[in-house]
C-alpha positions as CSV (number, residue, x, y, z in Angstrom):
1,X,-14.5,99.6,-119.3
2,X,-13.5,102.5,-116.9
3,X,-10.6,101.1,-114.2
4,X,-9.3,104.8,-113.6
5,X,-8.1,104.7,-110.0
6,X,-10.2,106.5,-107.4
7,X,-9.2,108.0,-104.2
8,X,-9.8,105.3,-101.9
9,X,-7.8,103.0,-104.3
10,X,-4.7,105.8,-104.2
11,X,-4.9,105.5,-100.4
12,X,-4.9,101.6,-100.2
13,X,-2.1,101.9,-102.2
14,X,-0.2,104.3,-101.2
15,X,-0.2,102.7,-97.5
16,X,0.8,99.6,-98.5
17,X,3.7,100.7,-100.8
18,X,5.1,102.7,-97.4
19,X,5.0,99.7,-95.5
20,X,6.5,97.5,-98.5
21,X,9.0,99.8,-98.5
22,X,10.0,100.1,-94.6
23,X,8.8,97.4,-92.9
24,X,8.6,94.2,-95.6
25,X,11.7,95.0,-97.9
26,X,14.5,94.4,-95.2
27,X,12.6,91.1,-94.4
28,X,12.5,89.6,-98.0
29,X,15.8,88.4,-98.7
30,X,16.3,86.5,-95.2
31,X,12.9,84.8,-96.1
32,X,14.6,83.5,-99.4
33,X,17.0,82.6,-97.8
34,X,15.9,80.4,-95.2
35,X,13.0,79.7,-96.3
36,X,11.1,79.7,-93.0
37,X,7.3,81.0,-93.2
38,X,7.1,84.9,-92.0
39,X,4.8,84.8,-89.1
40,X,5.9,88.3,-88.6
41,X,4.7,89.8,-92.3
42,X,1.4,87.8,-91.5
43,X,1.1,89.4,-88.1
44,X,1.9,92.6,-90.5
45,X,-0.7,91.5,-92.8
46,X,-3.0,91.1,-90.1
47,X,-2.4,94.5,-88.2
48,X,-3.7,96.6,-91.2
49,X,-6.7,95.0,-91.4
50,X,-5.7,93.8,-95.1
51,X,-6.8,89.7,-95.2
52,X,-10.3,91.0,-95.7
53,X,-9.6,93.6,-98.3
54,X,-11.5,92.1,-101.4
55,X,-14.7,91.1,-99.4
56,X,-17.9,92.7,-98.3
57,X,-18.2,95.1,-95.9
58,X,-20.0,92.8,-93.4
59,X,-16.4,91.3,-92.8
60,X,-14.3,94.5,-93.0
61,X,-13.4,94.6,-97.0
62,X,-13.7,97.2,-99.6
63,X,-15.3,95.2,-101.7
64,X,-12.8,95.8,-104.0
65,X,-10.6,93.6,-106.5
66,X,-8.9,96.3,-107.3
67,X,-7.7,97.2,-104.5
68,X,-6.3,94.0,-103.4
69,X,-4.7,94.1,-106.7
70,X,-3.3,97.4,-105.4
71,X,-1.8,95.6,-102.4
72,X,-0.6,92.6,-104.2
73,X,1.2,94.6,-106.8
74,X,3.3,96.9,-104.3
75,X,4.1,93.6,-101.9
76,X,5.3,91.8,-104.7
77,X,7.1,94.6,-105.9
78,X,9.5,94.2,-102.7
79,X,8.4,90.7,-101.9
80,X,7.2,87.7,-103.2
81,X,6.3,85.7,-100.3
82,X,4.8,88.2,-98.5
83,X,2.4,88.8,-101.0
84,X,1.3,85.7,-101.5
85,X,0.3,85.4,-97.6
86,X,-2.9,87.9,-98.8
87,X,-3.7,85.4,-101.7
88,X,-3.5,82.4,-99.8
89,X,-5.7,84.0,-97.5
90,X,-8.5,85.2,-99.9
91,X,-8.8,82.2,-102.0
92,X,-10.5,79.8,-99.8
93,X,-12.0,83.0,-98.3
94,X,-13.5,84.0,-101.9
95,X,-14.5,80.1,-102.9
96,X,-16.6,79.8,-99.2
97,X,-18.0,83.2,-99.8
98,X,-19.8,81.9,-103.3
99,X,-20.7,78.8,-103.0
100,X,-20.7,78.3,-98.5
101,X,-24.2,77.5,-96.6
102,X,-24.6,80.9,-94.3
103,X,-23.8,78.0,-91.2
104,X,-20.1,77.7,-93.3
105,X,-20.0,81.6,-94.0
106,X,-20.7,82.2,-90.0
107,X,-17.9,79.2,-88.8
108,X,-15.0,80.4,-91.3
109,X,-15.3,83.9,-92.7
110,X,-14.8,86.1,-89.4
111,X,-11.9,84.1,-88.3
112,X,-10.3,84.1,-92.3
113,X,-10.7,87.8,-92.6
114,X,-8.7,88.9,-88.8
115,X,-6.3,86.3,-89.6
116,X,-6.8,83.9,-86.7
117,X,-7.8,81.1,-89.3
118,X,-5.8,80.1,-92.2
119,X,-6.7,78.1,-95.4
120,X,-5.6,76.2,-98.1
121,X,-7.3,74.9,-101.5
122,X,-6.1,71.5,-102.3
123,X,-7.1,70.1,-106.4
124,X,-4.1,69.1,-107.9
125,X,-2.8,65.2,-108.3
126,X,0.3,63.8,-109.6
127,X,-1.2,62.4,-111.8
128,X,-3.5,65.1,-113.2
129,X,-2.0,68.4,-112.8
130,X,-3.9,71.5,-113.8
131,X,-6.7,68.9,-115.3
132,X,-8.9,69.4,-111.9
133,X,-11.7,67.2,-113.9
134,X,-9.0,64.2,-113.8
135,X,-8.8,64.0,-110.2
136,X,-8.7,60.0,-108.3
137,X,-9.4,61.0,-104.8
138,X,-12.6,59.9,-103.8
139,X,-15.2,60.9,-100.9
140,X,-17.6,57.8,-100.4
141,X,-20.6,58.6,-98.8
142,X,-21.4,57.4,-94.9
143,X,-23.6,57.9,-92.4
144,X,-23.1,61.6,-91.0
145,X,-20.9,62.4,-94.0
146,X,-17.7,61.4,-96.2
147,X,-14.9,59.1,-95.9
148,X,-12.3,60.4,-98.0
149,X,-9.0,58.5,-99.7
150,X,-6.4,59.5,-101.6
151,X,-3.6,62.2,-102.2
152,X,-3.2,66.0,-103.3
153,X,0.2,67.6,-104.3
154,X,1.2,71.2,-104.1
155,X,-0.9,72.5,-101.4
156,X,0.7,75.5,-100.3
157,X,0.1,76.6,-96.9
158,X,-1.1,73.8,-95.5
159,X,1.2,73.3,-93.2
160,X,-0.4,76.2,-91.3
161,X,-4.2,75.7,-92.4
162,X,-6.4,75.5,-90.1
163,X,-8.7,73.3,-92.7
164,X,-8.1,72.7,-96.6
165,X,-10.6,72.9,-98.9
166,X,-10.4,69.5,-101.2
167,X,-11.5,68.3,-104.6
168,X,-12.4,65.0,-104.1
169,X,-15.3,62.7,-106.8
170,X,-18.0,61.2,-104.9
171,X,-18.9,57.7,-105.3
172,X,-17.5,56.3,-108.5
173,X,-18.2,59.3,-110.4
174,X,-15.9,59.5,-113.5
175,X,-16.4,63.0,-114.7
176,X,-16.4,66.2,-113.5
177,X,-19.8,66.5,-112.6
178,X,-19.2,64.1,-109.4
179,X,-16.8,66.7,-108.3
180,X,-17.5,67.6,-104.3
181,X,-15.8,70.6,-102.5
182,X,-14.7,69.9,-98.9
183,X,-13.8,71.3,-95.9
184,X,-11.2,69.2,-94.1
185,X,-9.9,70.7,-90.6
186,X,-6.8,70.4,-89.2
187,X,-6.5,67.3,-87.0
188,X,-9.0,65.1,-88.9
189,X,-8.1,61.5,-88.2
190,X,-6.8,60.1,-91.0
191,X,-5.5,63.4,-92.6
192,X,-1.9,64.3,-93.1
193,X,0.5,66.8,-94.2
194,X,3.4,65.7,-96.1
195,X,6.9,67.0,-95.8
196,X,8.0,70.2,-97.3
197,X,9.2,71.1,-100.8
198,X,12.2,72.4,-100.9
199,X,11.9,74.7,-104.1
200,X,13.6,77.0,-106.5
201,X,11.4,80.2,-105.6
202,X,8.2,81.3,-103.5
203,X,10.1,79.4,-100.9
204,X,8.9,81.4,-97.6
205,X,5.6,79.8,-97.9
206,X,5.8,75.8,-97.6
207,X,4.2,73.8,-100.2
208,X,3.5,70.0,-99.1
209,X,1.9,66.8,-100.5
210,X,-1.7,65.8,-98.6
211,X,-2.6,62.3,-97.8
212,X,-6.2,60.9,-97.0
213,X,-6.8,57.4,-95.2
214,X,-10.7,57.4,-95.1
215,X,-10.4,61.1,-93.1
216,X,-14.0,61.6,-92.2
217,X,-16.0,64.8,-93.5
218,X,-18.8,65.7,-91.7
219,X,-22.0,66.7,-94.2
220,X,-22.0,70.1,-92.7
221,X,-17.9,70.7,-94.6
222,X,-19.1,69.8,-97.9
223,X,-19.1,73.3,-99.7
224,X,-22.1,74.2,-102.1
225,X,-24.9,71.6,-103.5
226,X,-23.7,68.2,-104.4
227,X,-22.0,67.8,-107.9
228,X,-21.7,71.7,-108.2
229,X,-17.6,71.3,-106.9
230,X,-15.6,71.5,-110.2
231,X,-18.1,74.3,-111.4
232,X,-16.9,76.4,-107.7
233,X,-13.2,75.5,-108.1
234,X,-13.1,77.2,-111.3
235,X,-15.1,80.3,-110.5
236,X,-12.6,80.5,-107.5
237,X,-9.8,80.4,-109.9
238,X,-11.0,82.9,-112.6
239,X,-12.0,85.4,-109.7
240,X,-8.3,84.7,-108.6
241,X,-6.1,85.1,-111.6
242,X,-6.3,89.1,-111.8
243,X,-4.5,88.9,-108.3
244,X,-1.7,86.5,-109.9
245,X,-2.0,88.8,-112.5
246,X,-0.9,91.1,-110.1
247,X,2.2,89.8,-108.7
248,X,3.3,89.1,-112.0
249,X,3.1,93.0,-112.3
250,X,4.8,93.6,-108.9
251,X,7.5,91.1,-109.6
252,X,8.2,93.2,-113.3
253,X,8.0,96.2,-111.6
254,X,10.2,95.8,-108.5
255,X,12.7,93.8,-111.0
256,X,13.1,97.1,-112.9
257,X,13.6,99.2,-110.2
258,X,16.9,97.0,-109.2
259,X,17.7,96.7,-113.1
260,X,17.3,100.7,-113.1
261,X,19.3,101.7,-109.3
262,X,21.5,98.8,-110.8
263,X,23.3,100.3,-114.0
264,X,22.5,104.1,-112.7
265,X,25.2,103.1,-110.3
266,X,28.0,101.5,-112.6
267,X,30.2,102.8,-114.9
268,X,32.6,101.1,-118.0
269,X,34.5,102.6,-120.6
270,X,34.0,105.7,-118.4
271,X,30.5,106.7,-118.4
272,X,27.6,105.1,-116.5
273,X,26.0,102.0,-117.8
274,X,22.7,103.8,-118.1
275,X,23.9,106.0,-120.5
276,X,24.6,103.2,-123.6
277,X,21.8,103.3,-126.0
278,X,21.0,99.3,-125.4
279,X,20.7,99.4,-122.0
280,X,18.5,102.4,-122.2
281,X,15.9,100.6,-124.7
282,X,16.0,97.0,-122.7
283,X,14.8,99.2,-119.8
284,X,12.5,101.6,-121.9
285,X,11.0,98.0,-123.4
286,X,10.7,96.5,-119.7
287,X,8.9,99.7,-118.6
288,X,6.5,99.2,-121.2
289,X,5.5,95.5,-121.1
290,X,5.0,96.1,-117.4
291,X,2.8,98.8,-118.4
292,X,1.4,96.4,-120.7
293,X,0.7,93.9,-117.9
294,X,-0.4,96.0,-114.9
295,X,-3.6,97.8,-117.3
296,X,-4.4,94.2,-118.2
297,X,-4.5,92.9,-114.8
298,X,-6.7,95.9,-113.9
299,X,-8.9,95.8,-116.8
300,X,-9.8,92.1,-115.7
301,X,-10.0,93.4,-111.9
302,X,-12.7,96.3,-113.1
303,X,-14.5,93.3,-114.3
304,X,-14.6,91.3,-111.3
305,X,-15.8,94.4,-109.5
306,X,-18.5,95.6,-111.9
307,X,-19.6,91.9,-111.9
308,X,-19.0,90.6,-114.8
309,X,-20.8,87.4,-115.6
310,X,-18.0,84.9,-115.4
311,X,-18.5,83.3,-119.6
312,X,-17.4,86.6,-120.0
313,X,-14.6,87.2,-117.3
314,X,-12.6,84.1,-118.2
315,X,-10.9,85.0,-121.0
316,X,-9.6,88.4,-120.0
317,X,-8.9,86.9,-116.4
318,X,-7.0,84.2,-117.9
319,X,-5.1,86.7,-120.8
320,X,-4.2,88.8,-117.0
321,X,-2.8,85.7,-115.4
322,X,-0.9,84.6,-118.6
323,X,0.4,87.9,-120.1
324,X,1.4,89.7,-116.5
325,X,3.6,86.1,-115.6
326,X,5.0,85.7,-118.5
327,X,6.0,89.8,-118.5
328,X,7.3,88.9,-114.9
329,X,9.6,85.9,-116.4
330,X,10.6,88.1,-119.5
331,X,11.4,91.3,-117.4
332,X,13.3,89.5,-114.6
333,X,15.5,88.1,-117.2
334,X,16.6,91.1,-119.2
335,X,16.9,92.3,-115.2
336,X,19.2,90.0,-114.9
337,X,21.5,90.5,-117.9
338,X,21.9,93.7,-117.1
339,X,23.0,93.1,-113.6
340,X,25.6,90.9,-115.4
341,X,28.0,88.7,-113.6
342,X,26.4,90.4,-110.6
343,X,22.8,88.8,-111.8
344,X,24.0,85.6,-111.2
345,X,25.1,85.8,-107.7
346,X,23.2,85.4,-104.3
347,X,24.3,88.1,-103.1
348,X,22.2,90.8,-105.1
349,X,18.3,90.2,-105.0
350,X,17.4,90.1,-108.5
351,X,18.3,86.5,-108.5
352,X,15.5,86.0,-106.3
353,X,13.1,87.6,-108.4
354,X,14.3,85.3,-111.5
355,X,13.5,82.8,-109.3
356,X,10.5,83.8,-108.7
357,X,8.7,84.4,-111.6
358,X,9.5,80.9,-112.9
359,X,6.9,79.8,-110.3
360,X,4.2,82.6,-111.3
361,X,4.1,81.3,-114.9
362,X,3.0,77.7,-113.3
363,X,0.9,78.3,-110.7
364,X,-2.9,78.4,-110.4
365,X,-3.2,76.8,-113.7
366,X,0.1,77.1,-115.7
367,X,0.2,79.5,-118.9
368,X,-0.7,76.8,-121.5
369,X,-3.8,76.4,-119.6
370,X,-4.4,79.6,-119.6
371,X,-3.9,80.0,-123.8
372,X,-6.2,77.2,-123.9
373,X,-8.8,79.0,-121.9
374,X,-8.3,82.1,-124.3
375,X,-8.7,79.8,-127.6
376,X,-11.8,78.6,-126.1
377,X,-13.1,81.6,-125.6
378,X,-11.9,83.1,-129.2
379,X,-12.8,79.7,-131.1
380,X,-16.4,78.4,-129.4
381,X,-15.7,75.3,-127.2
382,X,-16.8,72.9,-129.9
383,X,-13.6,73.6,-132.0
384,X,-11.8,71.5,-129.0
């Protein structure tokens, strides 16, 4: 499959690496730092038109996975957290968009895509983890709708949502097929946010526990036909993983820059660090996994794109997500050793990107989820 970048692709990303460059970089290490959301990169965001990027046209997108792969890679590249504000955006956007009554579409989408809503996506539990099918929070039916009881972990951005979208069984359902998809609103009585996390990276974005005490659902939140909820969660998340895919690639890439300024600018035994033979080839060999990475990621965006049925997108979505992360991890560390003592320290920003790619090999279904997906595919389900 053809993923050759076009001109309109060039210009998205183009753009968006000029204003990574001037306007996000001299943000990113203050939001590490204190670890307060960046209302003024998502008033950034929001300017450019970009929170709409990957959607139809009837809400201002391209249309275009690609491209918002474009504009996650060069974010990331500078800065994590700011690049996540676009994914946090577009995956409750995406999951409405597929499975949402045009009534859902109409309340959510327009306000999603100019940024004056914010969502969230809410399926994991303490005690299941990535295994959405083993979720305990339940949504009991009741006249005009839901009562719902129980408790998510790891929501990120919900302490800005404007409404969640939950995994929740209905009834006493015991398997996936009783799995509903709801819309819960900010302010719902009997909904609450938990506390913050305090984390090792992606900390400019808050990630907080949710609690439910019979928080009502009306029948007009509960997204897609009855039972159909685990089936939308996961085509949300393998439509997703090219854009984690994507940081991953941004993370690698920006972390070799720094490596590259980094020993360009240092000398011992008198010549320039760059200039020993084992420097050169940990760089040459970070250049090329990210290579690696990035045509993988756009390989599995080219998919989305040309509409690939999603049997078939899985695997190479999941392989993106897995490979790019795990790149991001192995790249950021050989980043590091070269920075040396330096690497270790706070003050230089490769420390950050360390950091960070730890997170991007565990979220959105960690990488041993991911190589189970693959084996699946490669092995025929029955060999589970």
């Amino acid at each position: 499959m053809s993923f050759l970048l076009t001109e309109d692709h060039l210009q998205i990303r183009d753009l968006v690496r000029r204003i990574a460059r001037e306007k996000v970089a001299p943000r990113a290490a203050e939001i590490d730092r204190t670890a307060e959301y960046p209302q003024d990169m998502y008033d950034l965001l929001q300017q450019l038109g970009l929170f709409a990027l990957p959607f139809p046209d009837r809400y201002g997108g391209s249309n275009s996975m690609v491209s918002s792969c474009l504009a996650i890679e060069e974010l990331g590249r500078v800065c994590y957290n700011t690049a996540y504000l676009l994914l946090l955006q577009w995956v409750p956007f995406g999951a409405i968009l597929a499975g949402g009554t045009e009534e859902q579409r109409d309340r959510f989408l327009p306000g999603l895509a100019a940024g004056e809503l914010r969502g969230a996506i809410a399926s994991t539990e303490p005690q299941s983890g990535s295994d959405v099918a083993g979720i305990k929070t339940r949504a009991i039916t009741v006249p005009g709708g839901y009562k719902m009881t129980g408790s998510k972990i790891w929501c990120t951005n919900s302490h800005v949502a404007n409404f969640v979208l939950v995994a929740a069984k209905t009834e006493d359902g015991k398997d996936k097929s009783s799995i509903g998809l709801f819309i819960v609103e900010r302010g719902t009585k009997g909904f609450e946010v938990g506390r913050k996390e305090d984390k090792m990276g992606a900390r400019g974005v808050a990630t907080c526990s949710l609690f439910f005490d019979d928080a009502f659902v009306p029948a007009n939140n509960v997204l897609g036909d009855s039972g159909k909820g685990f089936k939308l969660v996961m085509e949300t998340f393998n439509k997703s993983r090219p854009l984690i895919g994507a940081r991953g690639v941004g993370l690698a890439q920006g972390a070799t820059d720094l490596a590259s300024e980094f020993v360009m600018n240092r000398q011992a035994f008198g010549k320039k660090i760059s200039d020993f033979q084992g420097v050169r080839w940990m760089l040459a060999d970070m250049a090329m996994q990210t290579e690696a990475a990035r045509n993988m990621v756009y390989k599995a965006a080219a998919m989305v794109d040309a509409g690939i049925p999603l049997d078939q997108l899985a695997s190479i979505a999941a392989m993106s997500k897995c490979f790019a992360t795990d790149t991001a991890m192995k790249v950021a560390t050989d980043a590091v050793q070269l920075f040396g003592a330096a690497g270790i320290s706070n003050e230089y920003p490769i420390n950050r990107y360390f950091r960070d790619a730890k997170v991007l090999q565990i979220i959105e279904g960690t990488n041993q989820i991911q190589r189970n997906i693959i084996a699946d595919q490669l092995l025929g389900r029955a060999a589970r």
